[in-house]
LUMGUDO-84726 format. One record per residue (C-alpha): residue in one letter; chain; x, y, z. Coordinates in pm, 1 decimal. Layout:
BEGIN
A:A:X:Y:Z $
...
END
This chain:
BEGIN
X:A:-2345.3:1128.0:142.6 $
X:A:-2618.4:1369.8:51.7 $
X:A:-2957.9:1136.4:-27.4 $
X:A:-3256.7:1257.8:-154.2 $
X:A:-3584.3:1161.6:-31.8 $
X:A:-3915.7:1169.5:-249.7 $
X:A:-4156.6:1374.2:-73.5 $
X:A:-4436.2:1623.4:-227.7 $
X:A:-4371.1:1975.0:-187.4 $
X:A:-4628.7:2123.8:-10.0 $
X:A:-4679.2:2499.3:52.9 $
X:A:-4708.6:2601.6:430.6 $
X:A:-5089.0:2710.1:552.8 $
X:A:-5208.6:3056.0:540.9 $
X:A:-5363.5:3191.8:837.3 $
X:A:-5603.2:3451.3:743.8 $
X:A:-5569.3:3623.9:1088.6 $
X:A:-5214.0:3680.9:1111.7 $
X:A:-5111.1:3997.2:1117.6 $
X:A:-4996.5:4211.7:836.4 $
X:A:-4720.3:4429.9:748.8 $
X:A:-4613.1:4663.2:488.4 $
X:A:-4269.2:4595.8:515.6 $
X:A:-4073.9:4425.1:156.7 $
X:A:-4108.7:4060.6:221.5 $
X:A:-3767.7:3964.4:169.8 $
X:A:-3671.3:4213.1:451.2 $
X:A:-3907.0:4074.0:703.4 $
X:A:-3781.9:3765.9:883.7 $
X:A:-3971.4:3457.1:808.7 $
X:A:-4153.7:3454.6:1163.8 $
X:A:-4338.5:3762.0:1044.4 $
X:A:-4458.2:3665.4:670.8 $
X:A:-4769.7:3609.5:583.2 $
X:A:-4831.9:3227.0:534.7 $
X:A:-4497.0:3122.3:602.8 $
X:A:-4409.3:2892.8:925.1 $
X:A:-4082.0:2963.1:1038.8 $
X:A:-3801.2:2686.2:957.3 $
X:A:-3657.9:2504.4:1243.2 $
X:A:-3302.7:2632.1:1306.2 $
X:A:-3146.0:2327.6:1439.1 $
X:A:-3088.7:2187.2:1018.8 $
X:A:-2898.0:1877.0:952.0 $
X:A:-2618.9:1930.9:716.3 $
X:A:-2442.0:1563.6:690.5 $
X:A:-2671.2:1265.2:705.9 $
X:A:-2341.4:1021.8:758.3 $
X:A:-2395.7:828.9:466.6 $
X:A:-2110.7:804.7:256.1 $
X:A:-2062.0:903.4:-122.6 $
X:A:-2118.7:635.5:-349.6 $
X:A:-1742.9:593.0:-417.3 $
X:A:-1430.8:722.4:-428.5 $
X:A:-1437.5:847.8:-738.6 $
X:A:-1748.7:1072.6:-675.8 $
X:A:-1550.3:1201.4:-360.0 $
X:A:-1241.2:1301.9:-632.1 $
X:A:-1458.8:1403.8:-893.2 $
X:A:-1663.7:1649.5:-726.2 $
X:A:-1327.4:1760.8:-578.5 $
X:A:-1247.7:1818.6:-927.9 $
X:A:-1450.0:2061.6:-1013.6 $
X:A:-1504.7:2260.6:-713.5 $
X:A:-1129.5:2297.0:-670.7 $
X:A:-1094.7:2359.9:-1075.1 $
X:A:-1362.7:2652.0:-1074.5 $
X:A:-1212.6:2803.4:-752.8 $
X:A:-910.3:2813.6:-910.6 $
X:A:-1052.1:2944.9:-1251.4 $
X:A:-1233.9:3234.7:-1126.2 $
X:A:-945.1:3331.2:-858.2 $
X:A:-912.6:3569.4:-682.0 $
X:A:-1272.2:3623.6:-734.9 $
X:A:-1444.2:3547.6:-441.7 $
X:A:-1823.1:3669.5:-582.0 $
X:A:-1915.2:3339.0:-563.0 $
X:A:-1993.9:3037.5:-423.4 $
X:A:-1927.9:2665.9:-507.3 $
X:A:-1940.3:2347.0:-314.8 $
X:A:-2058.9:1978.3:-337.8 $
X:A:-2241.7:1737.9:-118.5 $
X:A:-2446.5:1975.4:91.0 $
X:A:-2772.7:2003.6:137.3 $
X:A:-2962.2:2298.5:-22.5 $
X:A:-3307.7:2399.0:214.9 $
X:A:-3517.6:2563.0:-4.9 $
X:A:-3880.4:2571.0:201.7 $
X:A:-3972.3:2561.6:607.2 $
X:A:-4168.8:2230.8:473.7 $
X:A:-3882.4:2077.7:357.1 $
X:A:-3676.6:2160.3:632.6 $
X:A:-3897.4:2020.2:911.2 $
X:A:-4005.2:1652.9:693.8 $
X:A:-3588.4:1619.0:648.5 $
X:A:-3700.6:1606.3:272.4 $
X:A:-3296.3:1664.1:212.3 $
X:A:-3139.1:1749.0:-140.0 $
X:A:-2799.9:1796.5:-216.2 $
X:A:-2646.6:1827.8:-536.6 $
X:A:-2310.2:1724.3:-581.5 $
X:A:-2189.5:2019.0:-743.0 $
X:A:-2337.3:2382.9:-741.9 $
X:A:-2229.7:2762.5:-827.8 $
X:A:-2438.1:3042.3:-675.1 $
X:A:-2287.9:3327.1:-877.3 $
X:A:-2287.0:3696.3:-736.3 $
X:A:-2320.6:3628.0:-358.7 $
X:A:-2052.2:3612.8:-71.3 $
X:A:-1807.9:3356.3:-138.6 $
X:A:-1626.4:3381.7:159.1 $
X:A:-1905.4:3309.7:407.5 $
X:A:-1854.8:2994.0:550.3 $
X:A:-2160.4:2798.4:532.9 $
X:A:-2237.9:2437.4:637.3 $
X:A:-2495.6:2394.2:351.3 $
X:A:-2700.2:2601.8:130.8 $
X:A:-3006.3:2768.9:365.0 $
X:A:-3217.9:2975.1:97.3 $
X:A:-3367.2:3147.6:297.6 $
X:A:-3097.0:3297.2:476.5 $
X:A:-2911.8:3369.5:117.4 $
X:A:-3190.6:3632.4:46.9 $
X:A:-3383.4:3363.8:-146.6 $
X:A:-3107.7:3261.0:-398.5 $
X:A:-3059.7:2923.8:-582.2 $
X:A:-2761.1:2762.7:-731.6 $
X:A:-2736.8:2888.0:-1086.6 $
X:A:-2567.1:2597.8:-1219.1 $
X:A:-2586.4:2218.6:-1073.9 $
X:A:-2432.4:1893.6:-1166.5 $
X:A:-2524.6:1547.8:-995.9 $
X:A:-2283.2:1270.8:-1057.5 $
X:A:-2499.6:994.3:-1108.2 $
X:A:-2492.2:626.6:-1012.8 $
X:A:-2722.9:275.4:-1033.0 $
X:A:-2878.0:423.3:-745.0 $
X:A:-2928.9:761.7:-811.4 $
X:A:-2978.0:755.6:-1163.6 $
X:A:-3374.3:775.2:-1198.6 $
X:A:-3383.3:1035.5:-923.1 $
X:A:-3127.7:1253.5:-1078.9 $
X:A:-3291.1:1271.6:-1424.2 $
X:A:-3631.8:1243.7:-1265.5 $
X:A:-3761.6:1423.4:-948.4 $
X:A:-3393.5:1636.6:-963.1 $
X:A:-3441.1:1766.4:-1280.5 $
X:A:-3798.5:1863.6:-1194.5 $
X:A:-3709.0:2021.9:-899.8 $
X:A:-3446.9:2191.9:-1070.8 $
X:A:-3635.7:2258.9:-1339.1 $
X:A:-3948.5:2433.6:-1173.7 $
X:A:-3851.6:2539.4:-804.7 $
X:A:-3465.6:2597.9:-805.9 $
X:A:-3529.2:2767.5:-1137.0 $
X:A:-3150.5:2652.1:-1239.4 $
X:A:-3006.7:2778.9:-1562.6 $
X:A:-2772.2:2513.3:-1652.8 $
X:A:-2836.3:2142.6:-1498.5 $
X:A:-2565.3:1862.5:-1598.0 $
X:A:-2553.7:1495.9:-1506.1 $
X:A:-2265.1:1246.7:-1553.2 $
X:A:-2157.2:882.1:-1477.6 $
X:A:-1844.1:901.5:-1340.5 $
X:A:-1817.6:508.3:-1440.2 $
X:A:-1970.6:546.5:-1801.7 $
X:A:-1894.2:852.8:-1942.8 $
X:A:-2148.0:794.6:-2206.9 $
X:A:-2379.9:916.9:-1985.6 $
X:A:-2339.6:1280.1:-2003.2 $
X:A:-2632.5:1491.3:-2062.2 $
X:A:-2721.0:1891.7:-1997.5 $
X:A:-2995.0:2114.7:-2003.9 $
X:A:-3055.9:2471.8:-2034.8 $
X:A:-3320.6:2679.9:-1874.0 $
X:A:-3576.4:2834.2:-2142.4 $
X:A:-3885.9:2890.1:-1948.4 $
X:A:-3854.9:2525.9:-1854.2 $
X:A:-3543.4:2289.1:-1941.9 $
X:A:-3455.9:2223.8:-2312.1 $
X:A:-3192.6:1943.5:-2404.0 $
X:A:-2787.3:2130.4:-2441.9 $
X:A:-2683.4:1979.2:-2791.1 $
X:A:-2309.6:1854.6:-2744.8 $
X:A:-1991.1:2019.4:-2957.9 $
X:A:-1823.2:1785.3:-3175.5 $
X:A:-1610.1:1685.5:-2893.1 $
X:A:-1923.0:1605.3:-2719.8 $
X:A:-1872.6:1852.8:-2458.2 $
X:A:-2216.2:2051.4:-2336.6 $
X:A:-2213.0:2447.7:-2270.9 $
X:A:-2291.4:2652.5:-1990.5 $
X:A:-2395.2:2979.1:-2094.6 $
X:A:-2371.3:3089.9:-1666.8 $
X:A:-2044.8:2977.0:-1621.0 $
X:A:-1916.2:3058.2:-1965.0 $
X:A:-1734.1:2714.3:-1976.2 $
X:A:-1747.8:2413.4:-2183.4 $
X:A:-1813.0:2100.4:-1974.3 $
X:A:-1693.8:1788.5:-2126.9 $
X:A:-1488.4:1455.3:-2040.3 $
X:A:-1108.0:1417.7:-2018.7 $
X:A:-867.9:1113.4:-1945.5 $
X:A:-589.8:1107.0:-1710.3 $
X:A:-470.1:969.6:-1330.5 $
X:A:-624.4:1224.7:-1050.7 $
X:A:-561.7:1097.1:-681.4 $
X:A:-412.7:739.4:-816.2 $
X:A:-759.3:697.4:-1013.8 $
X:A:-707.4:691.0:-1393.2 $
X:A:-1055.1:740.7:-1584.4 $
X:A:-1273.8:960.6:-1777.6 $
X:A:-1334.9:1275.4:-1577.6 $
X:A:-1578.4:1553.5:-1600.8 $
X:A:-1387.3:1871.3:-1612.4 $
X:A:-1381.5:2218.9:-1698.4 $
X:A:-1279.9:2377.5:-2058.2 $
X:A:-1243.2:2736.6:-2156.2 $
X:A:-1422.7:2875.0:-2460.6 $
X:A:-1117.4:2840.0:-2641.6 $
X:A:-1060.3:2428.9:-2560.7 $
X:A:-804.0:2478.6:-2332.6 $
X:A:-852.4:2302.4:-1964.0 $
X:A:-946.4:2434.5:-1673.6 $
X:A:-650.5:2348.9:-1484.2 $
X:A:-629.1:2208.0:-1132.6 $
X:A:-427.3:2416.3:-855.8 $
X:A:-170.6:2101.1:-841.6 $
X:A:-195.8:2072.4:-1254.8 $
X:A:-140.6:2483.0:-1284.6 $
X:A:158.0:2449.7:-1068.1 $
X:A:315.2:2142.4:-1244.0 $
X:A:315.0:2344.0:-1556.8 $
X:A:435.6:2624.6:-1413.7 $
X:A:741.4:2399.9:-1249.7 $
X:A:770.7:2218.8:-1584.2 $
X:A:781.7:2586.4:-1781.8 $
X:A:1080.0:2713.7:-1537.8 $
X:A:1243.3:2386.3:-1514.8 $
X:A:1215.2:2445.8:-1941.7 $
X:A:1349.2:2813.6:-1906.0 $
X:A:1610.9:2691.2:-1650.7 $
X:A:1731.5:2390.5:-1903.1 $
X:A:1753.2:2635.3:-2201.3 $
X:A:1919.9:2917.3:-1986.4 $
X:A:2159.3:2657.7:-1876.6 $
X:A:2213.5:2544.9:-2256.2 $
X:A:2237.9:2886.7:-2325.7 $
X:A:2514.3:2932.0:-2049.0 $
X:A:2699.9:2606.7:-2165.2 $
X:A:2697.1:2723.6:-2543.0 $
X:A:2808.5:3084.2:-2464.8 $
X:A:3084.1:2915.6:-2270.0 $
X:A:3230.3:2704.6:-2541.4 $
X:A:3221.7:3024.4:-2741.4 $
X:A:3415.2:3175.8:-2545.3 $
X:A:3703.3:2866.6:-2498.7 $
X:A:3676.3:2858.1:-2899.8 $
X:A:3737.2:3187.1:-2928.1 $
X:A:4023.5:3169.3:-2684.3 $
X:A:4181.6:2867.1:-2841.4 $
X:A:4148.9:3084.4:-3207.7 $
X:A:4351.1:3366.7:-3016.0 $
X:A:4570.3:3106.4:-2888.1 $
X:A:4648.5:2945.4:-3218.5 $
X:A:4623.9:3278.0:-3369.4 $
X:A:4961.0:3389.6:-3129.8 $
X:A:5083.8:3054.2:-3211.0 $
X:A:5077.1:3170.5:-3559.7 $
X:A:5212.4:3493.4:-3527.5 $
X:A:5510.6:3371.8:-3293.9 $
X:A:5612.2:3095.5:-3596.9 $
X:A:5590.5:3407.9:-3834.8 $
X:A:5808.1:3566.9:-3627.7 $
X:A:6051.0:3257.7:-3564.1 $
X:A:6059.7:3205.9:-3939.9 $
X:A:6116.6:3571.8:-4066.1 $
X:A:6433.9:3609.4:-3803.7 $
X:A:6624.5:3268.2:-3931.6 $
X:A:6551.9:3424.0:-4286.6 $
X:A:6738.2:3748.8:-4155.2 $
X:A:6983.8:3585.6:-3959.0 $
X:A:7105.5:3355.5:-4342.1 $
X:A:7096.8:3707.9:-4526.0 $
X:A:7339.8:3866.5:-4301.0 $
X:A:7555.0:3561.1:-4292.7 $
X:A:7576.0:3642.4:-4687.9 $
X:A:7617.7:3962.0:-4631.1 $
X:A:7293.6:4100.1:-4721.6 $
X:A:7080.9:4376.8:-4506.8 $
X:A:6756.5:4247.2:-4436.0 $
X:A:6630.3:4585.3:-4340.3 $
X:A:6730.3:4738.9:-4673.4 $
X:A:6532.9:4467.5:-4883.2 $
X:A:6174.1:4589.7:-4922.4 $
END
């Protein structure tokens, strides 16, 4: 699992004789910028502790795979979970690790592979939109020296946390010059104005764990489907179309053997007219009447 660990941030020395140069400073590499100390290149990306259960692991799962699938085939994006983020050289060198368990950077390269989230090598963006899923042991830090970090270095529009185990515990905030509290919909779902989705809880069985998830809504209520969910409604809407088409089939086909069996009695009918009106003939010529010349 990703930890944090509470360190100060602390900016890196200036050396008043280094050289200078006029390039742009996000063009030169970090080696050459004034006041910066180049970050070591051999970063961790997994500490080897595990997440805090197995219904963190599904429900950050949940909405990485949901907003992949939502924004398809988009790939200007990027989303992921568990990874560290390395935001300063300082960081990078004390291990002073964070990792939220959900992020979107929006309008970057979403189909660089990456190992975790090195700012510095991402032209000096931050995820625009976090969510921690908090626990007894992470639940201070997220809504404490997170949300501050969030708040005034990550400069993050739209932070969320959430208790997979109480899902009471939902809050949001928005970025305003610094965080202001997201006020819930009557369905107590929060808003992200950078995603343009409603975040809110929903209750059902995902990887044989039935609870209160955090997922994904539209601005119009409807879910943000799943790739397996999408499908399943897609299989139960042709399996629908298939039933009716066969209903359709089976119902045309007993019009048809109705309308044969009318055309059947209907000969029936005619052939016992017929039957009938030649004994009547036969009895008027036995009397010695002309059938033909009766009209």
């Amino acid at each position: 699992m990703v930890n944090i660990v509470s360190k100060p941030i602390a900016a890196e020395p200036i050396d008043p004789k280094a050289p200078k140069s006029n390039a742009p400073l996000m063009e030169l590499p970090l080696e050459e910028m004034d006041g910066w100390i180049a970050p070591p290149t051999d970063l961790i990306f997994d500490d080897g502790v595990p997440l805090e259960s197995n219904r963190h692991r599904i429900g950050i799962n949940v909405l990485i795979d949901s907003y992949h699938y939502h924004r398809a085939p988009a790939t200007d994006f990027y989303a992921g979970g568990n990874m560290f983020v390395y935001y300063s050289s300082t960081q990078a060198m004390n291990r002073d690790f964070r990792g939220p368990d959900f992020f979107v950077v929006l309008d970057v390269d979403g189909t660089e592979e990456r190992q975790g989230w090195v700012v510095w090598e991402e032209q000096g963006r931050y995820p625009d939109v976090i969510v921690e899923l908090m626990s007894r042991s992470t639940k201070k830090v997220d809504v404490g020296i997170k949300k501050e970090l969030y708040d005034r270095i990550f400069k993050t529009t739209d932070y969320f946390v959430y208790d997979p185990f109480d899902a009471s515990k939902f809050q949001g905030w928005h970025l305003n010059g610094h965080y202001t509290d997201l006020k819930p919909n009557d369905r107590g779902w929060l808003w992200s104005e950078k995603l343009g989705l409603w975040l809110g809880s929903w209750y059902g069985t995902i990887g044989n764990e039935t609870t209160t998830w955090l997922r994904f809504y539209n601005p119009n209520g409807s879910l943000v489907m799943l790739p397996n969910e999408a499908e399943a409604q897609r299989a139960g809407l042709e399996s629908q179309r298939a039933e009716s088409e066969k209903q359709r089939a089976e119902s045309e086909k007993l019009r048809a053997e109705s309308e044969k069996l009318r055309a059947e009695s209907e000969a029936q009918r005619a052939e016992s007219e017929k039957l009938r009106a030649d004994r009547l003939a036969a009895k008027l010529r036995e009397v010695g009447i002309d059938p033909d010349q009766l009209s």
